[in-house]
Backbone as numpy.savetxt, mean C-alpha at the origin, in Angstrom:
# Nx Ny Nz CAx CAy CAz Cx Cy Cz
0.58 -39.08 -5.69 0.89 -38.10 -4.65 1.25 -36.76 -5.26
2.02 -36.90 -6.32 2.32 -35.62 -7.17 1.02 -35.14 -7.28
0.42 -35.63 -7.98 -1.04 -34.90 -8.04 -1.91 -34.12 -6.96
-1.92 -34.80 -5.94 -2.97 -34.16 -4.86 -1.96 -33.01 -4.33
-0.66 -33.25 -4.66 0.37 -32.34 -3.63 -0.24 -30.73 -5.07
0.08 -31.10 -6.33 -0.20 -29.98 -7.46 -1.34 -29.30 -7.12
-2.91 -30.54 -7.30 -4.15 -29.56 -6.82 -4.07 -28.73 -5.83
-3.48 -29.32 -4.20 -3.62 -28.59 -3.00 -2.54 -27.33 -3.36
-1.81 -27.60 -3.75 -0.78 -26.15 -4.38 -2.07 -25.23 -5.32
-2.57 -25.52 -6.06 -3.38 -24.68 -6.74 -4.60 -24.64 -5.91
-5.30 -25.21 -5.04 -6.34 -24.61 -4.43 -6.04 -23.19 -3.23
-4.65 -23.73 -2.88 -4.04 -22.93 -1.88 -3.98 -21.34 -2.37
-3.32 -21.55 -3.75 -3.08 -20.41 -4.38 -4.16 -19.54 -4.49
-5.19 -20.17 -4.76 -6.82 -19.30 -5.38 -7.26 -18.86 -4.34
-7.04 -19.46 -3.07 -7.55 -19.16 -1.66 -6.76 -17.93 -1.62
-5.22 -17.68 -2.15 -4.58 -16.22 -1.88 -4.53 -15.08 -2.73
-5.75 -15.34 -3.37 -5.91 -14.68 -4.48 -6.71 -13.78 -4.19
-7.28 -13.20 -2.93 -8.63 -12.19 -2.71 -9.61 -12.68 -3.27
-10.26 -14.03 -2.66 -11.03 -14.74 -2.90 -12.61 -14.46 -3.23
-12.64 -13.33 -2.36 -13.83 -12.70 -2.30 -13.75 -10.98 -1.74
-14.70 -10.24 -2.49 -15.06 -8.77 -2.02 -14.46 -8.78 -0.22
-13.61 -7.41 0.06 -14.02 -6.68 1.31 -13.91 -5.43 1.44
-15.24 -5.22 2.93 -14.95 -3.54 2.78 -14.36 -3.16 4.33
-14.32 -2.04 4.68 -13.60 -1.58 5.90 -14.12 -0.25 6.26
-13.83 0.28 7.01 -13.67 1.76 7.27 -12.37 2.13 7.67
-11.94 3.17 7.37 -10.65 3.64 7.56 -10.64 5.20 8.39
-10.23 5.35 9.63 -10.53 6.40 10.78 -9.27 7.18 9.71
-8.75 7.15 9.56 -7.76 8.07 8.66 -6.51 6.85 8.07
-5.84 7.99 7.32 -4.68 7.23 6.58 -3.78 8.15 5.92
-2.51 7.77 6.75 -1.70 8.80 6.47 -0.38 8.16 5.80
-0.22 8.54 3.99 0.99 8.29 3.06 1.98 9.21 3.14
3.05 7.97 3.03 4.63 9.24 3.03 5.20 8.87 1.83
5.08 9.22 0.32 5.84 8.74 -0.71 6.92 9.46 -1.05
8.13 8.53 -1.23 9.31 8.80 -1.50 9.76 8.45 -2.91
10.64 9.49 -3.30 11.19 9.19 -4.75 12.26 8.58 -4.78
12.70 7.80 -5.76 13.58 7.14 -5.94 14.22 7.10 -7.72
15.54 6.64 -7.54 15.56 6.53 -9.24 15.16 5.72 -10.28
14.33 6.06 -10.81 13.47 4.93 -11.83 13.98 3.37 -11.85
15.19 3.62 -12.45 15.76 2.29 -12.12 15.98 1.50 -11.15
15.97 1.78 -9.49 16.14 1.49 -8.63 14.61 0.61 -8.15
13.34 1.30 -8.98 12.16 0.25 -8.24 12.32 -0.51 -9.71
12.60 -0.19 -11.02 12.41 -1.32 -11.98 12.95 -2.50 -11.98
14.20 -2.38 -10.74 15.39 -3.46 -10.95 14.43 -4.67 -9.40
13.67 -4.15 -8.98 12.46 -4.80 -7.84 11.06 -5.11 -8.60
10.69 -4.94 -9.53 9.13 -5.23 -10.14 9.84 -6.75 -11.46
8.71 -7.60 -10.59 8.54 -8.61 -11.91 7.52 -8.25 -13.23
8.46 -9.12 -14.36 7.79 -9.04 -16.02 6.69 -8.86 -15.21
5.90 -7.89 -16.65 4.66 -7.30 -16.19 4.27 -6.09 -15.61
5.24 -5.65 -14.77 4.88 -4.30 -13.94 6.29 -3.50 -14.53
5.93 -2.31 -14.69 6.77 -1.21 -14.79 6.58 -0.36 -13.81
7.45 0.68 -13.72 7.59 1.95 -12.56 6.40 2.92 -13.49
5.92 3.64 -12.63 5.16 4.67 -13.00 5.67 6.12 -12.04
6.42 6.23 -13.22 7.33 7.65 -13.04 6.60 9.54 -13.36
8.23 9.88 -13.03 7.47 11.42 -12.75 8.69 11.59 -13.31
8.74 12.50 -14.42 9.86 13.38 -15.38 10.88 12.43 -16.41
10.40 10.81 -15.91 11.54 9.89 -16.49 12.46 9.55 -15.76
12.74 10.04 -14.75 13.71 10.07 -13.56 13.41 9.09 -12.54
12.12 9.42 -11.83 11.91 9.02 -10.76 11.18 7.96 -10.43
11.17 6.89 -9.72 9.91 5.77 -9.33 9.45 6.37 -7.90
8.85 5.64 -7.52 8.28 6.04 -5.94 7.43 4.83 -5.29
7.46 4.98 -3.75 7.31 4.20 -2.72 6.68 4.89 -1.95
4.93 4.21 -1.67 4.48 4.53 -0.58 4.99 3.83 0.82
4.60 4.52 1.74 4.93 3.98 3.32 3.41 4.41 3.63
2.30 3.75 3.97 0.65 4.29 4.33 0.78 3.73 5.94
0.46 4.57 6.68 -0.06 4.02 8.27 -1.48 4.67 8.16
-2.64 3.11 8.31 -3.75 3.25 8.20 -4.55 2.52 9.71
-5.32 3.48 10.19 -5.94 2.89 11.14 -7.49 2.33 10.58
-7.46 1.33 10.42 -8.23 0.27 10.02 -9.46 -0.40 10.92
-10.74 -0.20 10.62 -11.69 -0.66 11.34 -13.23 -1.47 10.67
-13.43 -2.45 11.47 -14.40 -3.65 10.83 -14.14 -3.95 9.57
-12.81 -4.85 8.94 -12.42 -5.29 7.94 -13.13 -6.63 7.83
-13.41 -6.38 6.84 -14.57 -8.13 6.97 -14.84 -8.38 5.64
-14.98 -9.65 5.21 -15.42 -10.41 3.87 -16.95 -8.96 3.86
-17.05 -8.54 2.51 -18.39 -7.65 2.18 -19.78 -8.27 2.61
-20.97 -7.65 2.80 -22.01 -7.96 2.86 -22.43 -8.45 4.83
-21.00 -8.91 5.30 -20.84 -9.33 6.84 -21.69 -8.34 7.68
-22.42 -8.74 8.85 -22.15 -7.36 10.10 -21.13 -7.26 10.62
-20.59 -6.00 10.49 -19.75 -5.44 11.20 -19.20 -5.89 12.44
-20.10 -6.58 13.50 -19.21 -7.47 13.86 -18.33 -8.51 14.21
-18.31 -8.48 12.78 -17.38 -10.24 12.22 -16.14 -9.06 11.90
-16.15 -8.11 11.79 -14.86 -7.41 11.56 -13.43 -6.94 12.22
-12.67 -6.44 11.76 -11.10 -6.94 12.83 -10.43 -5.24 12.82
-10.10 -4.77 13.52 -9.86 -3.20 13.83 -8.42 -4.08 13.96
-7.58 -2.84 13.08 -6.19 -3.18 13.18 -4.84 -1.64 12.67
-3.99 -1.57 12.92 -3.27 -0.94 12.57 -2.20 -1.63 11.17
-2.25 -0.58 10.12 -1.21 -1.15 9.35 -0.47 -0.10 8.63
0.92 -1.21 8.04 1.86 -0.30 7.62 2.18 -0.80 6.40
1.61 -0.36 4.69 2.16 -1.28 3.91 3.23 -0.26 2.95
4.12 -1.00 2.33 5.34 -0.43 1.54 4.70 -1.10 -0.10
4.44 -0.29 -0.56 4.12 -0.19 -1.98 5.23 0.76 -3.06
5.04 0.34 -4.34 5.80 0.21 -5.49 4.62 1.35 -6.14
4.37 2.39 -6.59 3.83 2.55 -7.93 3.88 2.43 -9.26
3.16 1.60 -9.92 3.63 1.05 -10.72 2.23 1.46 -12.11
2.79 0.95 -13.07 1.93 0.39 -14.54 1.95 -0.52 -14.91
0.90 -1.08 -15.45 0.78 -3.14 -15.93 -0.17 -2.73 -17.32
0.34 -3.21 -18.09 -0.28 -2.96 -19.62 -0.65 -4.35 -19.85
-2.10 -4.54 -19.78 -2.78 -6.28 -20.41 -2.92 -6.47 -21.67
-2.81 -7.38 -22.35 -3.45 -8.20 -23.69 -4.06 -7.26 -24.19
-5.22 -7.36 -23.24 -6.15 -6.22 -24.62 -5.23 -5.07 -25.14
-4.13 -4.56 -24.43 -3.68 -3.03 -24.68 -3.89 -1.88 -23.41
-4.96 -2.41 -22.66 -4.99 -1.38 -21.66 -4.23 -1.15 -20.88
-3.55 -0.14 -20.50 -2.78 -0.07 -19.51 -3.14 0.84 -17.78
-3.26 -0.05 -16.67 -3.78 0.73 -15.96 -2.65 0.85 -14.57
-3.03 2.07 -14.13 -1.75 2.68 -12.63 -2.37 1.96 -11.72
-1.34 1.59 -10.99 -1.88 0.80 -9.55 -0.58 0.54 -8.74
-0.58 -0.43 -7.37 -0.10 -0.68 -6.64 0.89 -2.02 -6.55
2.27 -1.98 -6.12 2.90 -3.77 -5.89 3.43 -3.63 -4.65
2.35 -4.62 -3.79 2.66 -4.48 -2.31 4.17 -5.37 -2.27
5.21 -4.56 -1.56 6.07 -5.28 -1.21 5.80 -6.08 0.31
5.56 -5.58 1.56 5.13 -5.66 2.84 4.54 -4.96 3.33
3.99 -5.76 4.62 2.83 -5.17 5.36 2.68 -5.73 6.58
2.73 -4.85 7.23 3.06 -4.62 8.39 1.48 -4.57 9.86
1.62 -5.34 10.61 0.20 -4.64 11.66 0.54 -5.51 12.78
-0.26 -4.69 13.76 -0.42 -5.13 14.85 -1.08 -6.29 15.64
-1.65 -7.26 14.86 -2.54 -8.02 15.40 -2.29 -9.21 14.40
-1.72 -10.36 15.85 -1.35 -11.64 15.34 -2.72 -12.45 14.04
-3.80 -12.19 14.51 -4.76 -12.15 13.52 -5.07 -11.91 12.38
-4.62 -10.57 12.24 -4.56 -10.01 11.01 -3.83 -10.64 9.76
-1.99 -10.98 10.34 -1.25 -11.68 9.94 -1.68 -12.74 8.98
-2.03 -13.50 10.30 -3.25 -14.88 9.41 -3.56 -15.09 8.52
-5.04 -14.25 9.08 -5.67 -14.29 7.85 -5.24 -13.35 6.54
-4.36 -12.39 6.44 -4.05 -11.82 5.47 -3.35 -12.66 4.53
-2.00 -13.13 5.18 -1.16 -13.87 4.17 -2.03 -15.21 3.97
-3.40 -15.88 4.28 -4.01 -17.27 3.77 -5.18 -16.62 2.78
-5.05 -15.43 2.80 -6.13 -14.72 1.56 -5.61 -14.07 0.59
-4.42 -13.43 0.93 -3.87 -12.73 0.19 -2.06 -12.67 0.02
-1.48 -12.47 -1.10 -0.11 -12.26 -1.30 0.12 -11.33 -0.64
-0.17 -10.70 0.14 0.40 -9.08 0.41 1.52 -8.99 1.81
2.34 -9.99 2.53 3.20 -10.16 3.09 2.96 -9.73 4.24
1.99 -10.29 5.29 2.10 -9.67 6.46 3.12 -9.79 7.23
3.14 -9.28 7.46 4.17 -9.37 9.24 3.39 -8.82 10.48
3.76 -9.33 11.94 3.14 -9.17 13.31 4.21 -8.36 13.23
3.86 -6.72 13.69 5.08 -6.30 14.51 4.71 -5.32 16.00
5.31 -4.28 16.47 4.60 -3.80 17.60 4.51 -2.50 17.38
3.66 -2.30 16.63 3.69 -0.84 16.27 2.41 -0.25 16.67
3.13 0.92 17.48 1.60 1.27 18.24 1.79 2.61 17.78
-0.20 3.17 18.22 -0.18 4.22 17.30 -0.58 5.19 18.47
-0.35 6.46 18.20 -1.09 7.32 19.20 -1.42 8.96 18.41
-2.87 8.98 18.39 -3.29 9.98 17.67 -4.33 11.23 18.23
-3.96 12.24 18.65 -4.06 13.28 18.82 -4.79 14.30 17.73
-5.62 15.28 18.19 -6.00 16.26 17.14 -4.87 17.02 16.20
-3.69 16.88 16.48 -2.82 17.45 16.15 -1.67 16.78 15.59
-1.34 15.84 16.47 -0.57 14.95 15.90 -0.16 13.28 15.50
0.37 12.36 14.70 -0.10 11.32 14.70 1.70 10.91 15.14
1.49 10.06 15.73 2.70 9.43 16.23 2.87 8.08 16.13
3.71 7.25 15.54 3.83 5.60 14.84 5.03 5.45 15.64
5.01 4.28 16.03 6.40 3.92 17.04 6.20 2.48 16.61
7.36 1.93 16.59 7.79 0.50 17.10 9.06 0.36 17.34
8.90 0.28 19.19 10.39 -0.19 19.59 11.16 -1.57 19.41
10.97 -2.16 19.00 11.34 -3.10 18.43 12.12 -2.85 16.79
11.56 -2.26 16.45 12.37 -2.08 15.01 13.34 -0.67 14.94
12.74 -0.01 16.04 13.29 1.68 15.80 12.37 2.56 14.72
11.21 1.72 14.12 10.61 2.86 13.24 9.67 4.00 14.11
9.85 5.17 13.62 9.02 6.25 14.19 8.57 7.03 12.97
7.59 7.47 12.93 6.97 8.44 11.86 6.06 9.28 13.04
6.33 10.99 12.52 5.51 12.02 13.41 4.88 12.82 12.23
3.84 13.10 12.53 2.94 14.30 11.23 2.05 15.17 12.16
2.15 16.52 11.91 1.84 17.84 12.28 0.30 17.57 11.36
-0.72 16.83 12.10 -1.92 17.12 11.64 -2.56 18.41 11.52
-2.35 19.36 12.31 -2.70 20.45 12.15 -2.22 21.14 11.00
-1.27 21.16 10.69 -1.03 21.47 9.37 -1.86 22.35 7.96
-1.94 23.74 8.03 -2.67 24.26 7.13 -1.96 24.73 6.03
-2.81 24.68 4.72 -1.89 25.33 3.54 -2.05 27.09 4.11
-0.58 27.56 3.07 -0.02 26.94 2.13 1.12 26.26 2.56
1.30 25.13 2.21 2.16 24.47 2.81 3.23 23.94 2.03
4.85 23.74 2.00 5.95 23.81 1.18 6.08 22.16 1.19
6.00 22.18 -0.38 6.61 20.42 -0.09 7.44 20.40 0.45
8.37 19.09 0.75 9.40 18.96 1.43 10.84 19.08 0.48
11.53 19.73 1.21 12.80 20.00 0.36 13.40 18.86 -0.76
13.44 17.74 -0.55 13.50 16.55 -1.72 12.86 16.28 -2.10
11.61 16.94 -2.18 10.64 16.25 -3.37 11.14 17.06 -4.65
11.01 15.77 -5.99 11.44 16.92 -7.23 9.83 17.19 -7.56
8.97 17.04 -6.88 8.24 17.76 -7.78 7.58 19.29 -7.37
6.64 20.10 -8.61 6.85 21.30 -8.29 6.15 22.22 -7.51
5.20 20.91 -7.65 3.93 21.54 -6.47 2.89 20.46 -5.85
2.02 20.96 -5.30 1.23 19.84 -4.33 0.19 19.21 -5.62
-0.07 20.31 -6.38 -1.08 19.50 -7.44 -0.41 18.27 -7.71
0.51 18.28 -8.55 1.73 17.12 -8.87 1.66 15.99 -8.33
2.10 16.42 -7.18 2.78 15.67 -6.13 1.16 14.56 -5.83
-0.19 15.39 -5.89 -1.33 14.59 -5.49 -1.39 13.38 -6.46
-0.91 13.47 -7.78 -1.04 12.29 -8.38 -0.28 10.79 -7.84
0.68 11.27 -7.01 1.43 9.59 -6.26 1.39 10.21 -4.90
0.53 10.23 -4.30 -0.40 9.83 -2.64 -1.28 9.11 -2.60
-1.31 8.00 -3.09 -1.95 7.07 -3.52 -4.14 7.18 -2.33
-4.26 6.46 -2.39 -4.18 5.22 -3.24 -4.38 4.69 -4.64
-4.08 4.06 -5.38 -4.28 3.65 -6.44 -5.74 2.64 -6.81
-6.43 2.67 -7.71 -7.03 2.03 -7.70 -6.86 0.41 -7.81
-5.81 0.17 -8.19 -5.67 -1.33 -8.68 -4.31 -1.64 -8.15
-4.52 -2.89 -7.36 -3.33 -3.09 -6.67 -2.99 -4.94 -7.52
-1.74 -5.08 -8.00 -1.09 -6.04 -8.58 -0.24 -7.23 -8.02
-0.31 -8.25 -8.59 0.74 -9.32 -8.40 0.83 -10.03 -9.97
1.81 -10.81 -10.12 2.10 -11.58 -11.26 2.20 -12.51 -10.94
1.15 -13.44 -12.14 1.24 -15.16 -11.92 2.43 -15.34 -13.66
3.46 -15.12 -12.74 4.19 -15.94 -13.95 4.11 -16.84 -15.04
3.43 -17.84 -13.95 3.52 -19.20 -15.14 2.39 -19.10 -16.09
1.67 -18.27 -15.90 0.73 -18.39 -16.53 0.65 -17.22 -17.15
1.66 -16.40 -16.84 1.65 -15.22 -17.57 0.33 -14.63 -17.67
-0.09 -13.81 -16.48 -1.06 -13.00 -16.47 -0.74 -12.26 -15.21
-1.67 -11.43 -15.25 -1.81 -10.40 -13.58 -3.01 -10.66 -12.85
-2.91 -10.65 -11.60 -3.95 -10.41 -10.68 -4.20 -9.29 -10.12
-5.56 -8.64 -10.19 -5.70 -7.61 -10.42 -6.88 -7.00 -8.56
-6.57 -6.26 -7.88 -7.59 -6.35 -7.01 -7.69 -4.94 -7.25
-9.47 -4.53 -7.45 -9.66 -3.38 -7.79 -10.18 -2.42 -6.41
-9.93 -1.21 -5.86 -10.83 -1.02 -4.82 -11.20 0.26 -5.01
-12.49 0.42 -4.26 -13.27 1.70 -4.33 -13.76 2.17 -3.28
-13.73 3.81 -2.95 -13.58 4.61 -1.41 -14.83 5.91 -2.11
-15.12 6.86 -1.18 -15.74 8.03 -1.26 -15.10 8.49 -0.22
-15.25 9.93 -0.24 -15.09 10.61 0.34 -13.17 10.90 0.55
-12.54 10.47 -0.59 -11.13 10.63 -0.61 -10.44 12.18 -1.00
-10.24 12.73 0.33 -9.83 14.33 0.47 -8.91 14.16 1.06
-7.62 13.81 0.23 -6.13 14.09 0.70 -5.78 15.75 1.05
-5.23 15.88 2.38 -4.68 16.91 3.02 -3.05 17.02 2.74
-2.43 17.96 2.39 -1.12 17.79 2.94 -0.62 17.97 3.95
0.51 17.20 4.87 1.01 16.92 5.86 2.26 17.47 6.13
2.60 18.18 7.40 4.08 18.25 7.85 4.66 17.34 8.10
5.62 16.30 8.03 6.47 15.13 8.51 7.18 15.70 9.37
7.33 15.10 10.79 8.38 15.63 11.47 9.67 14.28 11.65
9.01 13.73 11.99 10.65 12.81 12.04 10.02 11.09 11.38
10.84 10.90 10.58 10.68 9.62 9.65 11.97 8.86 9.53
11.97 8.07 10.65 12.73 6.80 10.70 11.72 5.22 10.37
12.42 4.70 9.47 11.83 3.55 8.84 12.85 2.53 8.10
13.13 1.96 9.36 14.54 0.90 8.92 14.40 0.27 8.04
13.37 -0.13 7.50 12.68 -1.11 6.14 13.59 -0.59 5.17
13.26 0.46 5.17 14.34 1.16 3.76 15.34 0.73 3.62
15.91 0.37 4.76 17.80 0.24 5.21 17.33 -1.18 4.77
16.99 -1.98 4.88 16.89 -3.51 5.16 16.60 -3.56 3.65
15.84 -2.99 3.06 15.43 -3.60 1.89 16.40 -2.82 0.57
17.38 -1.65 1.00 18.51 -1.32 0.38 18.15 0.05 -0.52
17.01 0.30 0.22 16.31 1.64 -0.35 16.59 2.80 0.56
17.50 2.67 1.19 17.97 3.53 2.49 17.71 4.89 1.92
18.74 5.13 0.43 18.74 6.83 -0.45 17.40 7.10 -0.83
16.19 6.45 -0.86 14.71 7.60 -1.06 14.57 8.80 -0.54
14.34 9.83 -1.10 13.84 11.21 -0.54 12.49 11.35 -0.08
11.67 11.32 0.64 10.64 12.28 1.01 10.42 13.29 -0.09
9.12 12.81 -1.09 8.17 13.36 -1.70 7.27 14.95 -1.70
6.26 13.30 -1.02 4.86 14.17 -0.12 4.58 13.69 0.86
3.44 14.30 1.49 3.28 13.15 2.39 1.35 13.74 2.50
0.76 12.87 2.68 -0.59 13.23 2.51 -1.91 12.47 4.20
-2.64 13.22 4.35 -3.76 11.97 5.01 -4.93 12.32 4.82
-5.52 11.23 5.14 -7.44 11.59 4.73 -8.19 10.83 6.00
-9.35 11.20 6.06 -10.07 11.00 7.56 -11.27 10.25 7.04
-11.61 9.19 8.08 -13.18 8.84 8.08 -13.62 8.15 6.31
-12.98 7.23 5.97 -12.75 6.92 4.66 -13.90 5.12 4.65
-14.90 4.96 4.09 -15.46 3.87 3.62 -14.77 3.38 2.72
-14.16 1.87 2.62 -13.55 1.40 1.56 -14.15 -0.44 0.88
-13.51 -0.05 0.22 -14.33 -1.30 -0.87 -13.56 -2.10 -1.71
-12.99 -3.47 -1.38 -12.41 -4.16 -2.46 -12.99 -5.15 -3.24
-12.94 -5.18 -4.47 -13.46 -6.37 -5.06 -12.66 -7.53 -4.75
-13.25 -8.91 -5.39 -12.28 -9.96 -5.40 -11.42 -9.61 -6.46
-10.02 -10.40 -6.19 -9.12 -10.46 -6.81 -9.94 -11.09 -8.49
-8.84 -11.11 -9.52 -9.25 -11.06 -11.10 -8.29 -11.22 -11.52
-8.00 -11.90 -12.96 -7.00 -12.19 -13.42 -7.32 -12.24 -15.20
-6.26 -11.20 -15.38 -6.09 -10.27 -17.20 -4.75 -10.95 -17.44
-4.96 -11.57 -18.34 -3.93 -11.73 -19.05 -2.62 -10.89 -19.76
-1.75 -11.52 -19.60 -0.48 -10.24 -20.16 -0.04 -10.04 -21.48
0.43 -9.39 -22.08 1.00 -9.60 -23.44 2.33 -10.23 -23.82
């Protein structure tokens, strides 16, 4: 019984491993990254991942609300695909493999959407922590508005928004060039298989990625409070429109 209980534990696992390629379209996607003190995301990343900082000081945390459309295993028609709203809280981070390479990428903490579905199948394919919550979106030429009464989170952004435009008063950094290097997305998003001491690696690829900068008008996001990250500052905050996206299957590099 030990045995079949071990295999079904390890088949389970490979099944949550991004088993296979997917692609999506993305109607826009709008990041709010916040800084924090280096030590504050290092003392949250397992062996393997480090913070990928700005001056030595700082780590940072995306918050992305992405409106998400025909997400489907690759190669599918489109309509086998699942239109969804999501909200994921990411780590930026660095993972240095065996060989020596070291590459920037993503450690999803949670993720957030609207559709009991999504949930599902996300957390039986993937580590990336869904949660069902009620977060509805309402988007305007002008402005994007994120609500969930249920939690109290609200996020507002002044799409209209033209440069030149002032980062936001707590961002330390010194300008928007800067600042474009953590508005993610990253190419390579991470987890750690401990026991085996390696990383899983999911690589993804987009065109047409023309981050705008954004006005934030009001950013309540209790997650922070809950997860004890309440003191983050507001960065940047960035969005991009009409985005084709592309993930490979998950992969696994060994660690040093």
């Amino acid at each position: 019984m030990g045995g079949i209980r071990q295999n079904s534990g390890m088949k389970f696992g490979l099944l949550r491993s991004n088993p296979f390629p997917v692609e999506a379209w993305f109607d826009f996607s709008c990041t709010l990254t916040y800084a924090l003190p280096v030590e504050d995301v290092a003392a949250r990343l397992p062996p393997g991942l480090v913070p990928d900082t700005y001056d030595d000081r700082f780590g940072f945390l995306a918050v992305a609300v992405v409106q998400t459309r025909r997400l489907r295993p690759a190669g599918l028609p489109e309509f086998f695909g699942h239109d969804f709203v999501l909200i994921g809280y990411r780590f930026f981070v660095r993972c240095t493999l065996a060989s020596g390479r070291t590459l920037r990428g993503l450690y999803i903490l949670r993720s957030e959407t609207d559709k009991p579905r999504m949930t599902l199948l996300g957390n039986f394919f993937t580590k990336y922590q869904y949660v069902k919550t009620d977060v509805k979106l309402t988007r305007s030429e002008n402005l994007l508005d994120v609500a969930d009464p249920e939690s109290g989170l609200r996020i507002t952004a002044d799409l209209a928004s033209e440069p030149p435009l002032p980062l936001p008063e707590t961002s330390p950094f010194p300008d928007w060039k800067t600042a474009r290097r953590f508005c993610g997305p990253m190419p390579f998003t991470f987890s750690i298989d401990r026991e085996n001491n390696r990383a899983r690696i999911v690589e993804g690829r987009r065109t047409h990625w023309q981050p705008q900068p954004v006005r934030v008008g009001k950013q309540v996001i209790p997650w922070l409070e809950t997860a004890g990250l309440s003191h983050a500052v507001l960065a940047n905050a960035f969005v991009v429109r009409d985005v084709p996206y592309f993930w490979e299957k998950g992969r696994f590099e060994p660690l040093p």
